[in-house]
FIPA-493624 format. One record per residue (C-alpha): residue in three letters; x, y, z. Coordinates in steps of 0.001 Angstrom, whole numbers, plus 500000, padded with zeros to 6 digits. Layout:
BEGIN
ALAXYZ...
//
This chain:
BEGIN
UNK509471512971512960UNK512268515510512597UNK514418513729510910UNK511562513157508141UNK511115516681507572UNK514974517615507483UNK515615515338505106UNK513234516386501963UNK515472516583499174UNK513939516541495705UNK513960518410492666UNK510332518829491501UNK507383516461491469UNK504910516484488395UNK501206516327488960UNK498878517110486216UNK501321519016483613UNK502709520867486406UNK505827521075488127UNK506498522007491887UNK509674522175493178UNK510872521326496941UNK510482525154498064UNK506770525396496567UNK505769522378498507UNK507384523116501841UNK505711526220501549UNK502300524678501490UNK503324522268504310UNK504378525276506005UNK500599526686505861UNK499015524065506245UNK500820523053509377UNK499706526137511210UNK496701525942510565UNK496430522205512415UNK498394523888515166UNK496209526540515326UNK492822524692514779UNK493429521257516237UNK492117521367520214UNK491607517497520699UNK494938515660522316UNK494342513026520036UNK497626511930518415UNK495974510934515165UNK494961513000511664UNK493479510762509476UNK493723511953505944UNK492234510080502557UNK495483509275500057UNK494385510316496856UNK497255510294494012UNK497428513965494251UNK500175516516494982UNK497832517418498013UNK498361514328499252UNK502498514807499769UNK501611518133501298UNK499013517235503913UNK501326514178505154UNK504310516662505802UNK501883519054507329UNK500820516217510265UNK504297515105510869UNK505253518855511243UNK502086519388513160UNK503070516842515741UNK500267514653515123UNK500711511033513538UNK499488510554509803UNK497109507514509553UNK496310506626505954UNK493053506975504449UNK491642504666501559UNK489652506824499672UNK487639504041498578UNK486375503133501874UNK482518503502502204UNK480609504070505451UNK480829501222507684UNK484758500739507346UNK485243504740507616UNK483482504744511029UNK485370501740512085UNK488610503337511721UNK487480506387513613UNK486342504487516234UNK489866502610516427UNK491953505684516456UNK489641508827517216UNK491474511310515085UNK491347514917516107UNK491160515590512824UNK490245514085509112UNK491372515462505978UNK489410514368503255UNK490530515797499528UNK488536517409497391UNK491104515911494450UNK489598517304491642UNK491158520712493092UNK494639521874493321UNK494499524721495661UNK492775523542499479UNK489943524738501007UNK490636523994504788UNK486951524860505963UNK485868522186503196UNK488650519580503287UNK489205519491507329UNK487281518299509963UNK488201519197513175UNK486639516606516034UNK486755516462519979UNK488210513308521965UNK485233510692522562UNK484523509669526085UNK486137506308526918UNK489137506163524039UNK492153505024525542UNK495102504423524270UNK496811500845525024UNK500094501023523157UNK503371502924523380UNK503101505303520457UNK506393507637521687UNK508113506545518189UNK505446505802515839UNK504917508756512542UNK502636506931510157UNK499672504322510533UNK498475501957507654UNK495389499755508027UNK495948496238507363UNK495798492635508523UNK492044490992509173UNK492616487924509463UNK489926487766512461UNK487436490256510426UNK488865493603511825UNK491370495499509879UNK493946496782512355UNK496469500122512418UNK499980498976511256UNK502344501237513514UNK505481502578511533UNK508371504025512960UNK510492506712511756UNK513271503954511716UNK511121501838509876UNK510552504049507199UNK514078506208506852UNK515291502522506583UNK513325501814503066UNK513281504959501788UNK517519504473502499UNK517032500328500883UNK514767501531497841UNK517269504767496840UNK520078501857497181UNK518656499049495561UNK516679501160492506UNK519998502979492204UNK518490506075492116UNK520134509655491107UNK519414513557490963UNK518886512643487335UNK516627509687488495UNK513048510196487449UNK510043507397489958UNK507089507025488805UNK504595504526491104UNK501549503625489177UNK499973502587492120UNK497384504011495101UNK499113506028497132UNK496475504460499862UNK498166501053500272UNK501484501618501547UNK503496500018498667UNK502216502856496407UNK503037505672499346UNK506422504926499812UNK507398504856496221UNK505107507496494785UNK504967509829497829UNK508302508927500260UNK511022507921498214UNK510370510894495473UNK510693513177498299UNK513855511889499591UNK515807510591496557UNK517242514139495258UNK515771513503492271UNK512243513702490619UNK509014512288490953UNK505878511570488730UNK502249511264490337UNK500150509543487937UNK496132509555487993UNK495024505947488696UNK492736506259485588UNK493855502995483640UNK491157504056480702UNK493246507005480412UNK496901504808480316UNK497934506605477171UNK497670509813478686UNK500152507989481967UNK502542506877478892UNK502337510190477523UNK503303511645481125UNK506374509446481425UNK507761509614477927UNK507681513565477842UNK509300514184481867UNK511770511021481020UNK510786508260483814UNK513694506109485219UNK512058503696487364UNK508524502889487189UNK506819500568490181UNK503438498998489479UNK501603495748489612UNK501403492452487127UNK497727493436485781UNK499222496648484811UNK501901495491483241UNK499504493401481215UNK497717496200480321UNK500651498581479344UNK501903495277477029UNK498839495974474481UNK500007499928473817UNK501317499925470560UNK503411503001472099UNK504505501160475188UNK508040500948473219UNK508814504519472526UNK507117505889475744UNK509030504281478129UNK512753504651476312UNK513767506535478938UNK512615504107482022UNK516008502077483488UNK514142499863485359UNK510919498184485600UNK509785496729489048UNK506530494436490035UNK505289494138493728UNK501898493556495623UNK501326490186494127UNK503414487640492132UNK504316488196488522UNK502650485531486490UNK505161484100483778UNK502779485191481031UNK502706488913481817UNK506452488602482211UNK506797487278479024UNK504384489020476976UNK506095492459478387UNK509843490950477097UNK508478490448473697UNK506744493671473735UNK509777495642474741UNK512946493738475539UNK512974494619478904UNK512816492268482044UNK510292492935485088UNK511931493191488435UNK509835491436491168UNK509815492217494708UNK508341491169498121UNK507103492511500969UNK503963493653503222UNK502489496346505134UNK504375494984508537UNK507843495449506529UNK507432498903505506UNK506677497453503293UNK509770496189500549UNK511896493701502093UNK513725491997498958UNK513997492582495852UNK515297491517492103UNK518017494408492598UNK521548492327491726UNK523187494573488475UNK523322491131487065UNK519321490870486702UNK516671489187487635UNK516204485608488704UNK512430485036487525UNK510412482838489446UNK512145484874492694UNK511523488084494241UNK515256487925494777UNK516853488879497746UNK516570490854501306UNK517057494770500584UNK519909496024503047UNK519453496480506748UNK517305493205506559UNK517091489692507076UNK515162486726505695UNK514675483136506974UNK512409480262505866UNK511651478666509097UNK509281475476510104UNK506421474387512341UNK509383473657514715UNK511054477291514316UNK514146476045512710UNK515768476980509548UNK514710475494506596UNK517269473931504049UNK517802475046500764UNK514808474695499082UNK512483473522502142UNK509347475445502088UNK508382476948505391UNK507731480527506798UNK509150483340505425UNK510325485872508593UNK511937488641508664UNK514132490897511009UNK515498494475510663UNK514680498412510629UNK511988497954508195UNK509597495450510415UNK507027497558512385UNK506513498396515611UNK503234496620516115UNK499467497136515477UNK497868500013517302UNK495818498674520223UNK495821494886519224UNK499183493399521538UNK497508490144521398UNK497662490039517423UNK501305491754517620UNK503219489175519990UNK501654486304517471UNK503278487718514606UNK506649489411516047UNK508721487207518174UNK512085487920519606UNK512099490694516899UNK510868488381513995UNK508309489235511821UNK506402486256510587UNK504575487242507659UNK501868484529507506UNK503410483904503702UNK505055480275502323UNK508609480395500443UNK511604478852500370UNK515850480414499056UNK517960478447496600UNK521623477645497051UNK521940481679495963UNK520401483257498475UNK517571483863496313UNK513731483806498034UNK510714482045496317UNK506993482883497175UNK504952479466498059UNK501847480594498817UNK499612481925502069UNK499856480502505360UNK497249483302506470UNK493829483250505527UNK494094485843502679UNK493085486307499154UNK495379488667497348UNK493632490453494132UNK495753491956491803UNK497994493223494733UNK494594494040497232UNK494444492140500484UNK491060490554500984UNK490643488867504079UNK487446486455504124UNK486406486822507942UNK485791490681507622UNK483905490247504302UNK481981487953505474UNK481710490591508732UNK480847493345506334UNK478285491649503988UNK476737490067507322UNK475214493607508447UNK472929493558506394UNK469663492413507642UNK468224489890505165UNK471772488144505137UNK471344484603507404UNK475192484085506613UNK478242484843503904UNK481053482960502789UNK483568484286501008UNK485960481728498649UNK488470482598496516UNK488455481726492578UNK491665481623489870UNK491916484738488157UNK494557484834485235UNK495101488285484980UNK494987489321488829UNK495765485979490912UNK492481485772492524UNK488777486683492472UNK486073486628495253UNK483209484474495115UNK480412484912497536UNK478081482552498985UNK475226484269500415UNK471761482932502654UNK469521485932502362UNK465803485396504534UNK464006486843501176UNK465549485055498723UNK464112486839495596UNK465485488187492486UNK465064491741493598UNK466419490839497538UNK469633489725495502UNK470413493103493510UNK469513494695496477UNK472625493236498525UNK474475493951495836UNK473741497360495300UNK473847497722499141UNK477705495827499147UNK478734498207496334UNK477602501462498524UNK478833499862501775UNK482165498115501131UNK485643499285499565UNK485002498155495949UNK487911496772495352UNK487196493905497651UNK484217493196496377UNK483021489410495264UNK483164489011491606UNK480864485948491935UNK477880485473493748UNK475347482312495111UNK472582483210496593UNK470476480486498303
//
């Protein structure tokens, strides 16, 4: 973790009209650090701390790497049942959970301090691990992604390369800062790429205020998601606001040819897509050639990394075979906290095997074929069926729940949900749905339902 800290180098970050440069920050991580030192009495490893897009947000992460504790990402959308399911898994000594309509912190409000419960053990070598991001449930249960200080020094190091970034270099991620794509390019690479960094409010009713934001502090590079870029293609000011942005770049799902499009007449500007995934760090290639893009691909591997297509035998495809996609290098992760089972079936001899279809062209260049994994990605969300269907199963009129997924133009994918309920009435139905909606991260939410 030392290395993280002694390598901040920014200018300022911008956060609601305001600017705060490296020495204001590291003063506040400075604080709040001693006060986990001082407060913290449980030898749990693990702070768990909700990642709001807030300035807060950069500052308590520092504070639990400097604290000596390990920083395991919060959704701040997560209701009840998934909350206490992650505490179970990792028994934090502490949570942090912002008050983000706030700018200053109120420790007694915003911390909870907790003792070690009887019987948690840990099963996994943590020595090297600084960060953990919940992901991957494919069997119903989401599990910690363990990230290395390699892991992440290596794409923060891949990202500065490939975005070409500069102390004049302006990042803006209009993304949650709770899924890791959105941390490491709105909260990690800002902080290490000697430059500057905007932290937008994920308020999309609100977008001209965003466009506002990045046409006034000059934005170079701006990271967001396909149903986004949709949305910023029907400002009339879209234009003029982002004159100043060098480089435009899609991840979290694949950019349909429509949004691509409709953005290049709006603007004259071409989308960079990407790839990767929680277990990568997540970036792993990238639409990053000075030549541009190759549409249709998410290019090719970022440096320090390695990409095969490989079949059901474990061979190498050929050009233009659709198989696997794997990876190898700095950025693949260490392994899922307590799960070694579910890590050796998706690392082998180093190998990451993402669970995701593609195939390269004569180029080098990597196409996305679809899921191998049982997965529905929304708009850039991971939805895994099995712990819906877990979820929406607690209830106690439910019989059973399936979850399909349905075509979505704009985001990919929808949910649909399929649902036996014992009562069966009119009211019985609302009342799963209001009880889903107060129970369940909303953004996995079916769109559909069938009740029978």
């Amino acid at each position: 973790m030392n290395n993280l800290m002694q390598q901040l180098n920014f200018q300022q970050l911008y956060f609601r009209g305001c600017r705060y440069d490296q020495p204001t920050i590291e003063v506040a991580i400075d604080h709040l650090a001693k006060y986990l030192l001082k407060n913290i009495h449980s030898p749990s490893p693990f702070v768990l701390f909700s990642a709001f897009n807030h300035i807060k947000t950069v500052i308590v992460y520092f504070a639990i790497l400097k604290s000596n504790r390990i920083p395991v990402i919060l959704d701040p959308q997560l209701k009840s049942i998934e909350l206490e399911e992650i505490i179970s898994d990792v028994d934090p000594a502490a949570i942090i959970y912002l008050n983000e309509n706030t700018i200053s912190f109120n420790y007694l409000e915003e911390i909870e301090l907790r003792n070690l419960s009887k019987g948690f053990n840990i099963n996994t070598d943590i020595k090297d691990v600084c960060t953990i991001a919940y992901t991957n449930a494919e069997d119903g249960y989401s599990k910690g992604a363990m990230l290395t200080e390699k892991n992440l020094l290596s794409e923060i190091d891949a990202v500065i390369k490939t975005n070409r970034l500069t102390i004049n270099s302006v990042t803006c991620a209009l993304l949650p800062f709770s899924h890791l794509y959105g941390f490491i390019h709105g909260v990690l690479v800002p902080a290490f790429g000697k430059g500057s960094g905007l932290i937008p409010e994920l308020n999309l009713l609100k977008i001209s205020n965003t466009l506002n934001e990045i046409k006034i502090l000059g934005v170079t590079q701006l990271h967001t998601v396909p149903s986004v870029y949709y949305i910023l293609s029907k400002s009339p000011d879209l234009t003029s606001s982002c004159k100043s942005i060098v480089e435009f770049y899609s991840g979290g799902i694949q950019l349909p040819s429509f949004i691509y499009e409709s953005f290049y007449r709006k603007t004259n500007r071409k989308i960079r897509e990407g790839y990767g995934l929680t277990e990568g760090s997540p970036a792993v290639a990238g639409n990053f050639a000075e030549e541009g893009t190759v549409f249709g691909s998410f290019g090719k591997p970022f440096p320090g990394c390695k990409i095969e297509i490989r079949d059901e035998n474990n061979n190498e495809c050929k050009i233009d075979q659709v198989g696997e996609i794997c990876v190898k290098g700095d950025m693949v992760f260490k392994g899922y906290f307590n799960y070694e089972h579910t890590t050796s079936e998706v690392l082998k001899d180093q190998w990451l095997y993402t669970g995701d279809f593609g195939k390269k062209d004569s180029n080098g260049n990597i196409y996305f074929c679809g899921l191998k994994k049982k997965m529905i990605n929304v708009a850039g969300n991971k939805v895994y069926p099995k712990k819906l269907e877990r979820l929406i199963n607690k209830h106690e009129n439910v019989l059973s729940a399936t979850i399909y997924s349905e075509t979505s133009i704009l985001q990919g994918s929808s949910i649909g949900a399929n649902v036996k309920l014992q009562n069966n009435s009119r009211k019985s139905q609302e009342e799963i749905k209001t009880w889903c909606v107060n129970n369940i991260n909303n953004t996995i939410l079916p769109k559909s339902w069938v009740f029978e």
